[in-house]
C-alpha angles and dihedrals in degrees: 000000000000124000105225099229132181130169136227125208110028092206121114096311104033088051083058097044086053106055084047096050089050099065098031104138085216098039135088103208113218104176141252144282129221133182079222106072093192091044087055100052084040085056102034088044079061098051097036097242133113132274113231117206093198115059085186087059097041089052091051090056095048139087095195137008141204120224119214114144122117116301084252098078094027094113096047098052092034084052097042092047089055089043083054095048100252130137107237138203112201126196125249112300099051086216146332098276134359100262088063084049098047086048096051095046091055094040089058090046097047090038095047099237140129106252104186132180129220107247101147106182087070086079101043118120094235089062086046090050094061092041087054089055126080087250139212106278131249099357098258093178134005129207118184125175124182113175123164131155122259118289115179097233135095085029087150093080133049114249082260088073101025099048117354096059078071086074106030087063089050100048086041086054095044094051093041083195130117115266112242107165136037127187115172143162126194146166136200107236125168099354128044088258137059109291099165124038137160123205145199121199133194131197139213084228091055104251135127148232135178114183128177127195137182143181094181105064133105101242147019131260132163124181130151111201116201120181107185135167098273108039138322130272127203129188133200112189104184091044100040105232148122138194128190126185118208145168116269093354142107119348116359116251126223099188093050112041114231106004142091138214134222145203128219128179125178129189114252116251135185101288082189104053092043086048086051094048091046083063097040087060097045097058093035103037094027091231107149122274106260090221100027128187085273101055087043088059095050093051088048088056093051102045085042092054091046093055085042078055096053097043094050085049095056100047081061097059098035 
């Protein structure tokens, strides 16, 4: 069986998620639908699919969507797929404020279907990586760092909601605990918005998280710290590797009595189209979304409360 799929919104992300679709070895790819008439032929010419010049008519052929417009307009194609009775996939955020997410969530459950949200780093070989490993034990304390240097896109939001929110859904994930405090700082510097921000988290379980991240820096870094109660894990995105430190395992370690260290290194795959297949799945296997409505919504709260951080620490020092 083929999962009838068509895409809304040909931008950065839509072009991407077309490609992919196109050669999806479940999917039937349908085509894609722009409010850019000329940008959707442009996209659709490069995958080899149709462009559809009416979103309502695409999503009544189809079994499942893909949502990739601006964040903007999230919440009203998301709401009019699932009307329609498709499954839908909806970019990160899951939608503009907390009261569209809450409605889309209830509207997939009520309406039994997947509703899935595009956090891609959930399917990243790093992360698999770690979850591959024996661990660390209940997340202690977490360290996340995002730097890249300015792109003039997704300009919309701040880099709370454009990269950061990355980090925040895996160290929610990671600490699988309630949120219960947020400390941030943050600047505009090349763009009107946000574009550099540091967070503290704080969590009902006890346990801890600081993440930075910037769209104004020269040059990228990704790392993602975890101090647990059993070791320490460190991950080094751009380079591929990962080192955990544990009692009684791996290399002995001098500096730290008793306890080794050891290296780990995976081979990059396609995040997207392993992002893609995991909905696929979803909607045609019934397996659960990996990064289901809920867990978009708790990213959306978190990455909501650090910019109402930032914006209450810079009213202090204006």
């Amino acid at each position: 069986m083929r999962l009838k799929l068509g895409i809304v919104g040909a931008g950065h992300f839509g072009r991407f998620h077309a490609l992919k679709a196109a050669r999806a070895p479940r999917v039937e790819f349908l085509g894609l639908a722009d409010a850019s008439a000329e940008r959707a032929a442009q996209v659709a010419a490069e995958a080899g699919c149709r462009a559809w010049d009416d979103t309502a008519a695409l999503m009544a052929a189809a079994d499942a969507v893909i949502i990739a417009a601006p964040t903007a307009h999230h919440h009203a194609l998301a709401s009019q797929a699932l009307a329609a009775g498709c499954h839908v996939f909806v970019e990160k955020p899951i939608a503009a404020d907390l009261a569209q997410a809450d409605a889309l969530v209830a509207q997939a459950a009520a309406a039994g279907k997947v509703l899935q949200v595009g956090h891609v780093e959930r399917f990243g070989a790093g992360m698999a990586t770690l979850r591959g490993s024996a661990g660390v034990g209940r997340p202690l304390y977490m360290e996340a760092v995002r730097i890249a240097p300015f792109r003039p896109r997704s300009l919309d939001v701040t880099v709370i909601l454009d990269l950061m929110i990355h980090d925040l859904d895996l160290v929610l994930s990671l600490a699988a605990s309630e949120l219960v405090a947020v400390e941030a700082v943050g600047s505009a510097v090349v763009s009107e918005k946000i574009d550099i921000a540091n967070a503290r988290l704080r969590f009902a379980n006890g346990a801890q998280a600081t993440i930075t991240a910037s769209r104004a820096s020269l040059k990228m870094e990704r790392r993602l710290r975890v101090f647990g109660s059993e070791g320490y894990a460190s991950l080094d995105f751009l380079a591929r590797e990962l080192k955990l430190v544990r009692k009684g395992q791996g290399a002995p370690l001098e500096q730290v009595p008793g306890h080794g260290i050891e290296t780990l290194s995976w081979q990059d795959h396609d995040n997207l189209e392993a992002e893609q297949a995991a909905y696929v799945a979803a909607c045609l296997d019934g397996v659960p979304a990996v990064v289901d409505g809920a867990a978009g919504r708790a990213a959306l709260d978190a990455a909501l409360r650090v910019e109402r951080a930032v914006e209450e620490a810079l009213k202090r020092v204006s």
